[in-house]
N, C-alpha and C positions, 0 to 999 in steps of 0.2 A: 438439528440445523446448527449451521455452525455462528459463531457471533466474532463483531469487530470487537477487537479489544484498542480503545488508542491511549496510548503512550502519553506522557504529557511534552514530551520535546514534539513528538508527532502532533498535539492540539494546537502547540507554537506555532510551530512551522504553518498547519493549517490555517490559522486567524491569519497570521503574515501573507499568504498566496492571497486569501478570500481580498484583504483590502489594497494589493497591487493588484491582484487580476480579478476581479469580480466575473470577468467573462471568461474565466473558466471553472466556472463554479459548477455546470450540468456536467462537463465532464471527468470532474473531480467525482462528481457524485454518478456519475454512471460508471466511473470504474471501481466504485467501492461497491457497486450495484453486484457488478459482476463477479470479484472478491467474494464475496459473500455464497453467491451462487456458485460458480465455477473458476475457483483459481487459475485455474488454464485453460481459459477461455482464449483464442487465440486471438482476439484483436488485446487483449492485454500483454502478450508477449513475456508472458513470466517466464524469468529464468532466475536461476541459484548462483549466486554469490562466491566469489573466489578472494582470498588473499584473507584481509583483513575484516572482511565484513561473512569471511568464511561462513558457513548453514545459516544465514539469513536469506531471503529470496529480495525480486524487484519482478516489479510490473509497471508498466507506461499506462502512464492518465490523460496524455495530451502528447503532439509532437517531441516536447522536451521538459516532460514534468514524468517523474520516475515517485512512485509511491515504494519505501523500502517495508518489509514486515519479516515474519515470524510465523510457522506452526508452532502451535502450544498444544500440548495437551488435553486434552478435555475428559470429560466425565467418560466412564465405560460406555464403548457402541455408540459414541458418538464422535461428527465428525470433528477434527481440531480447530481449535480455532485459530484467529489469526490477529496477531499483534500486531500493531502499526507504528512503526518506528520513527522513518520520516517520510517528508515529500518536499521536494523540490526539484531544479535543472539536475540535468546529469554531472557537473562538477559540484553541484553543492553537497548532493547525497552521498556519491562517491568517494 
């Protein structure tokens, strides 16, 4: 099974959302649900990154909160995991 890896700008960022948005906390945490489970899972809307954030992915956590991360690597025969970079609106991550 694959594992969240987070980031420590990604832990920032996270504490930041939890105490301006508290009310998106469930699905903050139901999209790291799914993360976990199925990266392209389609209500997360995962796509791959172009330009400067070039081979990093994004996925949507809420109308306009964009979780950014990372395949990594992982041990032989298993799945990769997934780094978590940041989360914020789409002009802050972008």
């Amino acid at each position: 099974m694959r594992t969240l890896i987070w980031s420590n700008a990604f832990t920032r960022s996270f504490k930041g959302w939890m105490r301006k948005r508290p009310d998106l906390n469930s699905d903050i945490a139901e999209a790291l649900r799914l993360l976990l489970v199925n990266p392209f899972a389609p209500q997360l809307e995962t796509h791959k990154l172009k330009g400067k954030l070039s081979g990093s992915w994004a996925c949507s956590a809420s109308y306009d909160l964009r979780i950014l991360f990372d395949f990594v690597k992982a041990e032989k025969d298993k799945d990769d995991d997934i780094l978590l970079l940041a989360i914020g609106t789409h002009d802050e991550v972008y």
